[in-house]
Each structure stands twice: as structure tokens, then as C-alpha cells.
KOLTORTI-400000 format. One record per residue (C-alpha): residue number from 1; residue in one letter; x, y, z. Coordinates in steps of 0.02 Angstrom, whole numbers, plus 50000, padded with zeros to 5 digits. Last residue first. Layout:
<sites>
<site i="NUM" aa="a" xx="X" yy="Y" zz="Z"/>
...
</sites>
This chain:
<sites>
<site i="338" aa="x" xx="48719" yy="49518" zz="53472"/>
<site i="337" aa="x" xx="48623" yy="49669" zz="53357"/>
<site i="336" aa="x" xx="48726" yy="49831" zz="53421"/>
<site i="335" aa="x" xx="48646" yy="49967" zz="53327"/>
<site i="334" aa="x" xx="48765" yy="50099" zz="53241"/>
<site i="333" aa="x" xx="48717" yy="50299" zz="53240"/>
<site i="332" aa="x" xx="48881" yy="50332" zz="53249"/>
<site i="331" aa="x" xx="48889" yy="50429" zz="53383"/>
<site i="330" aa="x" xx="48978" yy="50284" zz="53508"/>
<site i="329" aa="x" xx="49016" yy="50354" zz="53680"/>
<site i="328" aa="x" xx="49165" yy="50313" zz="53788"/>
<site i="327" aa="x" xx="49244" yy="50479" zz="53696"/>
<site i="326" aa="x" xx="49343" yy="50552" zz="53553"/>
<site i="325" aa="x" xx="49256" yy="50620" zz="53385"/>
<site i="324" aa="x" xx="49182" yy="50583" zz="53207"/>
<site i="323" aa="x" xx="49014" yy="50582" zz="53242"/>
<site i="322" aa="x" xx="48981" yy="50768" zz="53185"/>
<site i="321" aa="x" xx="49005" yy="50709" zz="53005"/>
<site i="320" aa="x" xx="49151" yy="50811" zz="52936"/>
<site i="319" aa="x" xx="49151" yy="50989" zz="52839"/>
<site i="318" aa="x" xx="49178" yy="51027" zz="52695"/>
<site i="317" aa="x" xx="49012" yy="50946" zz="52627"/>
<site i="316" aa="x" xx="48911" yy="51085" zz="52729"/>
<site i="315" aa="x" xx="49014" yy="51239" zz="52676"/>
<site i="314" aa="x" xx="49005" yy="51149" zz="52501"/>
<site i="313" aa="x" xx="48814" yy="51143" zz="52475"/>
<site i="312" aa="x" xx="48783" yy="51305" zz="52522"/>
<site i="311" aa="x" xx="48923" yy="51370" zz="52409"/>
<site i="310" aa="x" xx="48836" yy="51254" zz="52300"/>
<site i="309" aa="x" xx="48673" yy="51346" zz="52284"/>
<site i="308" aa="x" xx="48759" yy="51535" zz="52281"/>
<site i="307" aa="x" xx="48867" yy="51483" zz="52124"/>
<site i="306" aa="x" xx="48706" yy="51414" zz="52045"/>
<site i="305" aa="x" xx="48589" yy="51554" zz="52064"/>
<site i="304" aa="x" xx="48752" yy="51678" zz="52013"/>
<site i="303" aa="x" xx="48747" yy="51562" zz="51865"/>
<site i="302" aa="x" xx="48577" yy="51588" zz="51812"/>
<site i="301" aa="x" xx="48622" yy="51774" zz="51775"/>
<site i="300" aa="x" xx="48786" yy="51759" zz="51735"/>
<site i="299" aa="x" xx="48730" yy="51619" zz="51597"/>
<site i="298" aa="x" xx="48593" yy="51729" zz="51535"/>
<site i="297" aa="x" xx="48723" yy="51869" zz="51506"/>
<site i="296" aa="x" xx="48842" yy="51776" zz="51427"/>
<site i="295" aa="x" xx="48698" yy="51655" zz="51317"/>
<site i="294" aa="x" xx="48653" yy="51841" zz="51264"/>
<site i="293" aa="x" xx="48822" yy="51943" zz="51239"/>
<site i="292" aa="x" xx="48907" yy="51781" zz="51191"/>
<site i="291" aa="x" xx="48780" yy="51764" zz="51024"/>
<site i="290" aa="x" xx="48880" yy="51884" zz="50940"/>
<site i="289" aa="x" xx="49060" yy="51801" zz="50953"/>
<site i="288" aa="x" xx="49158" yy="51927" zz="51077"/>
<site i="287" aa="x" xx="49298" yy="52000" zz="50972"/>
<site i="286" aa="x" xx="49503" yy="51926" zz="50994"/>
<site i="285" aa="x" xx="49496" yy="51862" zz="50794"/>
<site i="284" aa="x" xx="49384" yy="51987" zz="50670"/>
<site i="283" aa="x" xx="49364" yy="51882" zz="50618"/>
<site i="282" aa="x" xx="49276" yy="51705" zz="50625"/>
<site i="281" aa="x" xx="49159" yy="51681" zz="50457"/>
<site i="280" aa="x" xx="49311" yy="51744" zz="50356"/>
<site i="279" aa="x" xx="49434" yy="51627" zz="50435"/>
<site i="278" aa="x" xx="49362" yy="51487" zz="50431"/>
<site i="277" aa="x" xx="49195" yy="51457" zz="50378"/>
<site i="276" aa="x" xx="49231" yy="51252" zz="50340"/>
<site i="275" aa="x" xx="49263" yy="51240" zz="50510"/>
<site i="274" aa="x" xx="49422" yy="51166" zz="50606"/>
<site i="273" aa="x" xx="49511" yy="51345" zz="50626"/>
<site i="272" aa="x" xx="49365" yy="51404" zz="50716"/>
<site i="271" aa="x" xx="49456" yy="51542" zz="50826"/>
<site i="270" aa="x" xx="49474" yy="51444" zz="50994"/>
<site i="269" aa="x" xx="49556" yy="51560" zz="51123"/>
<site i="268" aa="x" xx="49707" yy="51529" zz="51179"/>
<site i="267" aa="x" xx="49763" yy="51518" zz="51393"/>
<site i="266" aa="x" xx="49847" yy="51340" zz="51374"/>
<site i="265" aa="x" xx="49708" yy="51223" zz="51398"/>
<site i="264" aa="x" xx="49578" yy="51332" zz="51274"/>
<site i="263" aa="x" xx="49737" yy="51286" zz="51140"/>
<site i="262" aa="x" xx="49757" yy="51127" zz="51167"/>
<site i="261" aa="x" xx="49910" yy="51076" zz="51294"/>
<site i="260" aa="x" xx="49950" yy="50899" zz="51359"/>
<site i="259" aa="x" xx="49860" yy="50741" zz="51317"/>
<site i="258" aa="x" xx="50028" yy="50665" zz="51212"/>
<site i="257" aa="x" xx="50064" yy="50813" zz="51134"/>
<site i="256" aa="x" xx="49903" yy="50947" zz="51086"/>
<site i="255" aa="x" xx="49763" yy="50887" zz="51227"/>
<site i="254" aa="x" xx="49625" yy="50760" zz="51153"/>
<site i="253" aa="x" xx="49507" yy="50858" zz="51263"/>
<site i="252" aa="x" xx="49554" yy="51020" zz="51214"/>
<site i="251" aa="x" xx="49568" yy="50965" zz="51047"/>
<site i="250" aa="x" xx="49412" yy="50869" zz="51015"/>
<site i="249" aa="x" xx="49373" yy="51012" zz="50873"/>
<site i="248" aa="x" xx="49184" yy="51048" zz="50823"/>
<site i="247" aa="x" xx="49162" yy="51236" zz="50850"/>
<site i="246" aa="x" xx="48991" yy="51309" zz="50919"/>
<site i="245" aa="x" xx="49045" yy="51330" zz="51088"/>
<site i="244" aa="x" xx="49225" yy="51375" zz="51075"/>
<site i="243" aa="x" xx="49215" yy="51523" zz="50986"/>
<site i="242" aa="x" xx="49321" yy="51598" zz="51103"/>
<site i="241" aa="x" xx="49334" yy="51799" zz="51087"/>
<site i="240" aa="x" xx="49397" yy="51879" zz="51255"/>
<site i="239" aa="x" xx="49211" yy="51858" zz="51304"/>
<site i="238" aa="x" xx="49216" yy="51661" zz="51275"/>
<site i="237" aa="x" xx="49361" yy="51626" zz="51381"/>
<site i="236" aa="x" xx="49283" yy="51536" zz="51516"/>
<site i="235" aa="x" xx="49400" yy="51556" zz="51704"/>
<site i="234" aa="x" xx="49561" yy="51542" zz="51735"/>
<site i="233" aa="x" xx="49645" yy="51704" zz="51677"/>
<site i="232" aa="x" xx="49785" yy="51710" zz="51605"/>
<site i="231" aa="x" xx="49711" yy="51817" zz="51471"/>
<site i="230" aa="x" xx="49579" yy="51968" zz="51524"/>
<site i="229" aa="x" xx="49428" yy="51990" zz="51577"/>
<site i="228" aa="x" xx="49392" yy="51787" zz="51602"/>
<site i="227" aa="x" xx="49210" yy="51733" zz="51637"/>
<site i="226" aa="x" xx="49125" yy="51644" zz="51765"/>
<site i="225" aa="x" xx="48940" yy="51631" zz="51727"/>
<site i="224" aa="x" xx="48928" yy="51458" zz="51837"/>
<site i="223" aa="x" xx="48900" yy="51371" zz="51673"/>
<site i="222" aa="x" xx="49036" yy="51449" zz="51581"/>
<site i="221" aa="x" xx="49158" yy="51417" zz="51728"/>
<site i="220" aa="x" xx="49114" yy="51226" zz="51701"/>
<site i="219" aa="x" xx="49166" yy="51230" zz="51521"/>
<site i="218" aa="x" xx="49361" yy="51277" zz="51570"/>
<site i="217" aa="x" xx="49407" yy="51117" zz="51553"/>
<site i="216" aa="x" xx="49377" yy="51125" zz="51375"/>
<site i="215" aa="x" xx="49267" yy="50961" zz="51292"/>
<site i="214" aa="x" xx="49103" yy="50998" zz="51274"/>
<site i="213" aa="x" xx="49176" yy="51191" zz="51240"/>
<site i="212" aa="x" xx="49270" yy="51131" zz="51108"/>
<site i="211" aa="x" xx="49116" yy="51051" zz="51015"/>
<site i="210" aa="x" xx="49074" yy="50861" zz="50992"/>
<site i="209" aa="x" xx="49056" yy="50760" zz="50852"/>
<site i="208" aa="x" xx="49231" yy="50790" zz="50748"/>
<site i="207" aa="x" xx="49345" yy="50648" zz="50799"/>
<site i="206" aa="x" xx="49225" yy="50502" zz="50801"/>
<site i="205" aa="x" xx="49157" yy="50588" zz="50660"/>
<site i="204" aa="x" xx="49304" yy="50600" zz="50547"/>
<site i="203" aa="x" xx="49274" yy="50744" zz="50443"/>
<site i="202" aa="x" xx="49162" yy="50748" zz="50283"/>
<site i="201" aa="x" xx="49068" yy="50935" zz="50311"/>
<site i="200" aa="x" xx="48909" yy="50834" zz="50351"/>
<site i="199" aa="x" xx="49005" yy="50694" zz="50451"/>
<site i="198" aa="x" xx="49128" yy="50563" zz="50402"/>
<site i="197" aa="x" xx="49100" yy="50383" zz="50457"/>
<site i="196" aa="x" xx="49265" yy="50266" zz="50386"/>
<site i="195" aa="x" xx="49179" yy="50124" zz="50286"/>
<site i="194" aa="x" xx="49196" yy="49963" zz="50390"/>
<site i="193" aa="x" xx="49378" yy="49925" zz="50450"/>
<site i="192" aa="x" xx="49479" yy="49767" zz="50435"/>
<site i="191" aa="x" xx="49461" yy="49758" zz="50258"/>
<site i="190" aa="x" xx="49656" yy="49784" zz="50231"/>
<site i="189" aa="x" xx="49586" yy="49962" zz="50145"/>
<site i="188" aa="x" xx="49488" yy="50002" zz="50297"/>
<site i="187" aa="x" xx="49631" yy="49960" zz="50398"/>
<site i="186" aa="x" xx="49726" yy="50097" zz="50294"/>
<site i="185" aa="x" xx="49609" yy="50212" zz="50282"/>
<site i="184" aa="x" xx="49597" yy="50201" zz="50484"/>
<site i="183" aa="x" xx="49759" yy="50214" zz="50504"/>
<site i="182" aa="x" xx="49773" yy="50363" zz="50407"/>
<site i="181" aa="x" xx="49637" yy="50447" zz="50504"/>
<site i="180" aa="x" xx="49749" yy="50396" zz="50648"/>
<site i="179" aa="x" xx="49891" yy="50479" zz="50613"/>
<site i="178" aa="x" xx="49793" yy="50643" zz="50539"/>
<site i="177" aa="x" xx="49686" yy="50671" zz="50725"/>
<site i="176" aa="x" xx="49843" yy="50626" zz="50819"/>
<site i="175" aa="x" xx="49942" yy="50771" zz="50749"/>
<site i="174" aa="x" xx="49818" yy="50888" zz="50756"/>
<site i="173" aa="x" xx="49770" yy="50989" zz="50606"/>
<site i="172" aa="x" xx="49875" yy="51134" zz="50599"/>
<site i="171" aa="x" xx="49765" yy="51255" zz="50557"/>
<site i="170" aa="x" xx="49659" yy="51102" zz="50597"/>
<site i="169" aa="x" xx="49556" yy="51005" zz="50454"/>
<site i="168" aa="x" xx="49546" yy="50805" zz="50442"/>
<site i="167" aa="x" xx="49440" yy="50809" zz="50281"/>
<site i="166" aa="x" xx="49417" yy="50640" zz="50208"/>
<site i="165" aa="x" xx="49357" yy="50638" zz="50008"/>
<site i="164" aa="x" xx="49211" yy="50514" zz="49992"/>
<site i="163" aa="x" xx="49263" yy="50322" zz="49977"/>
<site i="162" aa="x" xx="49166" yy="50218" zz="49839"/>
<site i="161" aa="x" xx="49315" yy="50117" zz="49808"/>
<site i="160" aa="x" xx="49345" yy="50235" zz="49655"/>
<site i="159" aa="x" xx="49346" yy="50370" zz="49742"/>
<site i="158" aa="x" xx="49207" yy="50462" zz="49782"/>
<site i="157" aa="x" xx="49133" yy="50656" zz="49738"/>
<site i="156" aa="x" xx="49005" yy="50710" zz="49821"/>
<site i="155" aa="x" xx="49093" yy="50899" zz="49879"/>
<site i="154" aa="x" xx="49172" yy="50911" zz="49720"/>
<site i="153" aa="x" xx="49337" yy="50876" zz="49657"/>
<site i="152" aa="x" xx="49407" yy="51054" zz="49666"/>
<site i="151" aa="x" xx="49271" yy="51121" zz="49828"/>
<site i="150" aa="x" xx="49297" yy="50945" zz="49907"/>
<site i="149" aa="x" xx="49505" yy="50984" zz="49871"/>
<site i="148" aa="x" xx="49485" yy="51139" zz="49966"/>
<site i="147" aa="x" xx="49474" yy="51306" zz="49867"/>
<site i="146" aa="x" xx="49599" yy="51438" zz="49808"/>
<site i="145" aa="x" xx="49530" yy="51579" zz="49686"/>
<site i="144" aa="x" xx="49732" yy="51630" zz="49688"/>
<site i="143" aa="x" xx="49690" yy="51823" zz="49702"/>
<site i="142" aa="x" xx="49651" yy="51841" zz="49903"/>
<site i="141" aa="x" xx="49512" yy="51947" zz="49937"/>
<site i="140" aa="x" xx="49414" yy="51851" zz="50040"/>
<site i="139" aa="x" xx="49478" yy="51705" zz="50116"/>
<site i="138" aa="x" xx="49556" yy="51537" zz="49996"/>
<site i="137" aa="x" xx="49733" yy="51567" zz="50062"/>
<site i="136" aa="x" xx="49686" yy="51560" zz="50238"/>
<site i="135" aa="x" xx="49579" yy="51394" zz="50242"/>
<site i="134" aa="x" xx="49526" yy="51321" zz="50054"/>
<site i="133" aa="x" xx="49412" yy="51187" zz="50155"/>
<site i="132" aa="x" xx="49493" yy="51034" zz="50168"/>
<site i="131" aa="x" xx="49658" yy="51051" zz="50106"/>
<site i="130" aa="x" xx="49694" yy="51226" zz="50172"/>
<site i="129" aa="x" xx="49604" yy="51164" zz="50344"/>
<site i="128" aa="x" xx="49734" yy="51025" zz="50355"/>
<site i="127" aa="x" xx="49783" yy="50872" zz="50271"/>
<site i="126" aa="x" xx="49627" yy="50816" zz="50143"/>
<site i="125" aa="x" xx="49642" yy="50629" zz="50110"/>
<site i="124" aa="x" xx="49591" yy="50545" zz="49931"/>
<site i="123" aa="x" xx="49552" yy="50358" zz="49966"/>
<site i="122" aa="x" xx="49581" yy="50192" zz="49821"/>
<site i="121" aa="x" xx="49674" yy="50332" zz="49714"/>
<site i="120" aa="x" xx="49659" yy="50326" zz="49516"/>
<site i="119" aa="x" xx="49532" yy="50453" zz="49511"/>
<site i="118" aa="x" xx="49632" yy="50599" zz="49621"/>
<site i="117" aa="x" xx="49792" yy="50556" zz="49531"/>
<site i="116" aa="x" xx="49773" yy="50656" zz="49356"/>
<site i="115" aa="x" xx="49664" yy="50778" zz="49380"/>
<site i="114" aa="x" xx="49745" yy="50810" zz="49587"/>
<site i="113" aa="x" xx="49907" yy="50792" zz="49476"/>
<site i="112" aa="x" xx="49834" yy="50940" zz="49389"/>
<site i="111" aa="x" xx="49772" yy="51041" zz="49533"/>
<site i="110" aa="x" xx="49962" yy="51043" zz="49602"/>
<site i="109" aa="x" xx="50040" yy="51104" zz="49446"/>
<site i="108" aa="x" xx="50179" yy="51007" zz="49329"/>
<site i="107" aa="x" xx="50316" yy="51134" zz="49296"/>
<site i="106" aa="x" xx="50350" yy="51135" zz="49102"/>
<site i="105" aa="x" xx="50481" yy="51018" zz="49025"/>
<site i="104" aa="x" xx="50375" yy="50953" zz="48908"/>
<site i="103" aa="x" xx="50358" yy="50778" zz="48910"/>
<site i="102" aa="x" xx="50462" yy="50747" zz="49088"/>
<site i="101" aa="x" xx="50303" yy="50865" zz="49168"/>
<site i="100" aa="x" xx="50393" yy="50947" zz="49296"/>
<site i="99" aa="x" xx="50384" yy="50926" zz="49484"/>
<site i="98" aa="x" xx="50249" yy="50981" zz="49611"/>
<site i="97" aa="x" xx="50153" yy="51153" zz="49577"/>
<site i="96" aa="x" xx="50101" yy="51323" zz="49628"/>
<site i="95" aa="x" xx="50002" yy="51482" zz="49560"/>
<site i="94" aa="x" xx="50044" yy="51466" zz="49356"/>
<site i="93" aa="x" xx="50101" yy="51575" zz="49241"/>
<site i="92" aa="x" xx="49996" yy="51653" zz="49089"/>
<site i="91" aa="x" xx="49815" yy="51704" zz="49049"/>
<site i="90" aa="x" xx="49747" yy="51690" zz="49227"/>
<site i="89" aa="x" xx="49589" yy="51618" zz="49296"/>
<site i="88" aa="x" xx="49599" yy="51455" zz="49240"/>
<site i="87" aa="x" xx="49721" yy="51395" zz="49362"/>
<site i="86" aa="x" xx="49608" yy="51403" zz="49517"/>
<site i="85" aa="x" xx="49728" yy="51372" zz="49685"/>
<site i="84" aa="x" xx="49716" yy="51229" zz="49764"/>
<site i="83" aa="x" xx="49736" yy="51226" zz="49972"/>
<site i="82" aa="x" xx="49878" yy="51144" zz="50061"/>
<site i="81" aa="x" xx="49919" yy="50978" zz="50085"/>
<site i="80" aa="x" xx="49829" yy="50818" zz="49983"/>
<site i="79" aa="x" xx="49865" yy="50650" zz="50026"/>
<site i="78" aa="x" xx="49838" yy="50516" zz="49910"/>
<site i="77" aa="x" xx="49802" yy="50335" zz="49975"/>
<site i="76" aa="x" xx="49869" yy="50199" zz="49854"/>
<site i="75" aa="x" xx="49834" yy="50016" zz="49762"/>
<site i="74" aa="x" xx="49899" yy="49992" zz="49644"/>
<site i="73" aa="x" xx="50065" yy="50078" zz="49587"/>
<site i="72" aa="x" xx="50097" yy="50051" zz="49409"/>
<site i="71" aa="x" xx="49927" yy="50126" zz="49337"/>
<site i="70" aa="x" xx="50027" yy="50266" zz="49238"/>
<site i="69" aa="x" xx="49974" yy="50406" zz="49346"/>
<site i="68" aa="x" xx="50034" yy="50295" zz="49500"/>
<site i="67" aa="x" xx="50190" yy="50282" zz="49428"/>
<site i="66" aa="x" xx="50211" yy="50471" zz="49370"/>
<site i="65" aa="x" xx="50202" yy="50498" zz="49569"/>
<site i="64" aa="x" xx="50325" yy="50379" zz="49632"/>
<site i="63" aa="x" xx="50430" yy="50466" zz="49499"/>
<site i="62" aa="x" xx="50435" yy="50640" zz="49597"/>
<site i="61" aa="x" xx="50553" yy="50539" zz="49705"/>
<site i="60" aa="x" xx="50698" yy="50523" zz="49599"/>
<site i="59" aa="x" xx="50786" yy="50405" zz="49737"/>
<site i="58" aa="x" xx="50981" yy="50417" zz="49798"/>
<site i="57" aa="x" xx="50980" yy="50592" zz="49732"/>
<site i="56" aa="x" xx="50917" yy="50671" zz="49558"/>
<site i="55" aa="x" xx="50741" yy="50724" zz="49477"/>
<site i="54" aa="x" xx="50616" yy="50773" zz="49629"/>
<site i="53" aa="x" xx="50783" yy="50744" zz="49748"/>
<site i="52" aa="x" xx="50800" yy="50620" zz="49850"/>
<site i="51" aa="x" xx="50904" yy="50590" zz="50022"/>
<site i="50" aa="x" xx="50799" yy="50699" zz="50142"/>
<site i="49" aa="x" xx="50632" yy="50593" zz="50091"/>
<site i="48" aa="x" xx="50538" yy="50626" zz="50248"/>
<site i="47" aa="x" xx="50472" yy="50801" zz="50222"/>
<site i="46" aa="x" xx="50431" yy="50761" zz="50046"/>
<site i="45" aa="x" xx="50331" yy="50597" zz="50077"/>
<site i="44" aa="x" xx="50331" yy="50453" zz="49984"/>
<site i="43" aa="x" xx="50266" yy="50333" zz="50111"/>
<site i="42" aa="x" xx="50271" yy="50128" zz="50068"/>
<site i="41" aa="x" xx="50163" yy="50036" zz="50182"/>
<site i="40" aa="x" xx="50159" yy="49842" zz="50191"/>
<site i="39" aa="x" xx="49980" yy="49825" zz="50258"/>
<site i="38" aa="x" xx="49940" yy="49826" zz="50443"/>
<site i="37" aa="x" xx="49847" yy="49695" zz="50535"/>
<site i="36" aa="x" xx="49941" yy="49702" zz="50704"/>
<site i="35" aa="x" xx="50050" yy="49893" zz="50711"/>
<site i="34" aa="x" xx="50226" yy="49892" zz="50682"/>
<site i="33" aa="x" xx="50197" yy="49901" zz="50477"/>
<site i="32" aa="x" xx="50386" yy="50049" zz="50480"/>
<site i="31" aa="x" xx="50275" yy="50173" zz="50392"/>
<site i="30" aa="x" xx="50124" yy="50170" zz="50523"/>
<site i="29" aa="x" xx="50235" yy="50140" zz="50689"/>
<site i="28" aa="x" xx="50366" yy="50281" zz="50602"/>
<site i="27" aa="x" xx="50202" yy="50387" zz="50601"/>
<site i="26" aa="x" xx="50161" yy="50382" zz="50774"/>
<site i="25" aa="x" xx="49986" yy="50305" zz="50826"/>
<site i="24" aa="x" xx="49941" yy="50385" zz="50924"/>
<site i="23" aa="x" xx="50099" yy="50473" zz="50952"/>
<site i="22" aa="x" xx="50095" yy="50603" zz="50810"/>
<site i="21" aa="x" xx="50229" yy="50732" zz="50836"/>
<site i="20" aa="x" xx="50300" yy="50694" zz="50642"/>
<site i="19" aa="x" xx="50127" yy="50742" zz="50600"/>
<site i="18" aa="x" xx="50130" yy="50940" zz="50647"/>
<site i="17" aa="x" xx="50268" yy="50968" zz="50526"/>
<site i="16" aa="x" xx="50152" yy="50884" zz="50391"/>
<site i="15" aa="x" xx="50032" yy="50986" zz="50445"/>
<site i="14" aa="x" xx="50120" yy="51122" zz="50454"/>
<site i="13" aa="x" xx="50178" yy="51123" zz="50281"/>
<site i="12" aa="x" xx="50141" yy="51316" zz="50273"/>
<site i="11" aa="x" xx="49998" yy="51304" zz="50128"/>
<site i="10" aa="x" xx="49954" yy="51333" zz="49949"/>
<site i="9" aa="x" xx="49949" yy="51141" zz="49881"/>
<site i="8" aa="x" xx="50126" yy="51063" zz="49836"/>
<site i="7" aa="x" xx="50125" yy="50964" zz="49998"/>
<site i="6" aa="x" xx="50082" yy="50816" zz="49898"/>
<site i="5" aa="x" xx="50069" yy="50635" zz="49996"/>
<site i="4" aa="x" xx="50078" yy="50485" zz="49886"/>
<site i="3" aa="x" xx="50040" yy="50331" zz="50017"/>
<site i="2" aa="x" xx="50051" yy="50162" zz="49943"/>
<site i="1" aa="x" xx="50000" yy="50000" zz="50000"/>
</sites>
């Protein structure tokens, strides 16, 4: 089994910076088979292959690629980094690409090997929110006309094993999150895995079903009407601008390297970088989200209630039972039954 990965889309490679922090699983466990019911893998990934060059080295890598065009490399799993720009809306020049076409010398560009590959590949995996949903290049006013790969191939497009594209967004995307949607394609294509459930906007829904704010430690403050003024604060983060409750990321719960960190966990607010709206539908970044003035306010309100409630409750719960004490007499409350 194969795994072509272009990071030739519009992006910052995070995401494949991100994945070499992956710990469950890792991706030297996925390359190297040392997981039970694996496939053979075989990655051709840039950030990995050090010693090749796209035309000279110890490997020409870009070849992997004109193999799978040509049918030679069945079957494979093409990953796709970084957002695609449109190429037809220019006369000349081109916005990005990955190699050169050996025929005529010209640079090969990304949305073209997505033409080429894209139908030939048993799964097509979106890295990243470029990938999946155009993410900072594709917001307003930018002149590439970048999209995400659903927005390229179309959003009901399948593979030819009847797979829908696979978003796994994050601006990065989590490390986890990517390692083990790849497992999961890759079970899925050992047949040890039923078809992988993706969700309205085609992420992972295991991954993708709840919101930050199910998940942020900080959700109880929220409830009480306990909000933070200013950063470093403890408390709910949502009037310094934390979209949190309407954002489906398991990050905070999922923690950033092995459980720790997340961006709600460390002091950040959540700015959406997981939905298909991002950024345009999120900015201006650091403002109050406009329902947070209402469900704020209505959360003080019932949370002052609450707060006053369980202070009750905890004066008497922090205290001990009055039978705990020295003396010839037993408090308990026991009855003697010999």
C-alpha cells in the first residue's frame, strides 16, 4: 500500500510538521507496519525523503508519482496539503506546483496531479484546513481563487472504492487526529475496518462530534457565569473571543502532545480553525462572538443562582460528620444486634 502525499497545495507544511509529533499512533509505527493487521506501507513523503531529489539523489522521488498516473502503483492513499489554487483564471504563469512534466519540460501544477491522481486513488485525504476547506489562502480577497480539494473535486465526489474525500482540518490539524485517520484508511483498505463515518462537512466523526467547549476544562466556569477579563485568567474565555461553543474540534480534550496543551488548555482562544467558515466567518479574531452577549448574560444570570446553591452545599460537605470524635460514647448511629 502506497501513500503519495503532495504538499505542493498553497499552505505552510504544518501539517506535515505537525505529523511527525503524532503518538497515536506515530508515524514511524504506520511506515515501519509495527501495528497488528497493517499492510506493507510505502510513504513518499517530501518532508521525509531527505536523500532524494524530485529528479536526482539516491531516489527520483517525483517518479513515485508518474507511477501511480501510469497505473503502476495499485493500490494507494493520496494526501493532499495545502489549498488549490484556480488555474483558469489567469492568461499566463501558474500559482504552485509539484515537479515537471518529463514531456515538456514545464512545471507540473498541484490541481493537475489532483486531475490526474485523484481518480486513480483507492482514498483521497485532505491534510489541514487549506486542504479541506481552502483555509487562509482561499479568504476574501486573496487572488489565487483557492478552494479545498471537496470544493476542486466536488463535495460528492468518491473514489473509486466508493470512499468520499476525508477532511481532517486544523490550522495545523492535530497530529493525532491525521495519524489515525490514516490508520483508519489503511485498515479500511486491509478490510479490517467498515467504511470510515465522516460527518456533514466529511470529517472524521469520532473525531469531529462534539464542540470545544464539550470538551475545555474551562466549560464549568461557563455554566457558573464565570468569565475571564483578560488572558491568564482561569475562568471561560468566551468574552475575550472563544468560539468554543459552536466549534467541532476534540482538541482540548485530546490535549496537543501526548494529552498535554490545546489551545483553550493553554490560555488561547478557539478561533474556528476546524470549520469550513474559517477565517472569514471568524474575524475579526480577539471579538466577543455575537451570540456571547446573550447566552453571557443569561449564563451570569443563572449562574450567580448556581454559584450561591453550592456554596451552600460545600460549607456543609467541607466539613466532617459530627460523629467523628473522642469519647466512651459511640455517635455513629450503629445498633449493636448480638
Amino acid at each position: 500500500m502506497h501513500v503519495l502525499w503532495i504538499n505542493a497545495g498553497l499552505s505552510c507544511d504544518g501539517d506535515s510538521v505537525a505529523l511527525t509529533a503524532a503518538t497515536q499512533p506515530t508515524i514511524e509505527e504506520i511506515a515501519l507496519g509495527a501495528l497488528p493487521g497493517l499492510p506493507k506501507i510505502a510513504v513518499h513523503w517530501p518532508l521525509i525523503d531527505f536523500e532524494c531529489g524530485p529528479d536526482q539523489g539516491a531516489d527520483t522521488f517525483i517518479e513515485w508519482f508518474f507511477k501511480a498516473d501510469r497505473g503502476e502503483l495499485e493500490p494507494f492513499v493520496l494526501v493532499v496539503e495545502g489549498s488549490i489554487p484556480n488555474e483558469s483564471i489567469k492568461a499566463e504563469g501558474y500559482w504552485c506546483g509539484f515537479g515537471n512534466n518529463p514531456d515538456t519540460g514545464q512545471p507540473m501544477t498541484t490541481s493537475e496531479w489532483l486531475d490526474r491522481l485523484a481518480p486513480k486513488a483507492l482514498a483521497v485525504l485532505a491534510a489541514g484546513t487549506c486542504a479541506t476547506y481552502g483555509g487562509i489562502h482561499a479568504m476574501a480577497g486573496n487572488p489565487t481563487g483557492a478552494m479545498g480539494v471537496p470544493d476542486y473535486l466536488g463535495w460528492s465526489w468518491k473514489s473509486k472504492a466508493g470512499i468520499p474525500i476525508v477532511c481532517v482540518p486544523g490550522c495545523p490539524t492535530h497530529p493525532d487526529n491525521l495519524s489515525e485517520t490514516i490508520l483508519y484508511l489503511l485498515y479500511q483498505a486491509a478490510g479490517s475496518a467498515p467504511m470510515i463515518p465522516l460527518d456533514e462537512a466529511l470529517r472524521p466523526k469520532w473525531l469531529f462530534g462534539a464542540t470545544v467547549h464539550e470538551g475545555c476544562d474551562r466549560g464549568g466556569y461557563y455554566e457558573q457565569g464565570e468569565f475571564a477579563t483578560d488572558y491568564g485568567q482561569p475562568q471561560c474565555l468566551v468574552k475575550l473571543g472563544c468560539w468554543g461553543p459552536v466549534v467541532k474540534c476534540n482538541v482540548p480534550k485530546r490535549g496537543w502532545l501526548n494529552g498535554v496543551g490545546g489551545c483553550p488548555n493553554v490560555g488561547g482562544i478557539c478561533i474556528g480553525c476546524t470549520m469550513p467558515g474559517f477565517p472569514d466567518k471568524f474575524m475579526p479574531f480577539m471579538d466577543a462572538p455575537p451570540g456571547s452577549l446573550v447566552s453571557g448574560t443569561a449564563s451570569k444570570a443563572y449562574g450567580g443562582v448556581i454559584r450561591t446553591l453550592r456554596k451552600i452545599t460545600e460549607r456543609k460537605l467541607d466539613a466532617e460528620p459530627k460523629w467523628r470524635h473522642k469519647g466512651r460514647e459511640l455517635t455513629t448511629g450503629y445498633t449493636k444486634v448480638w
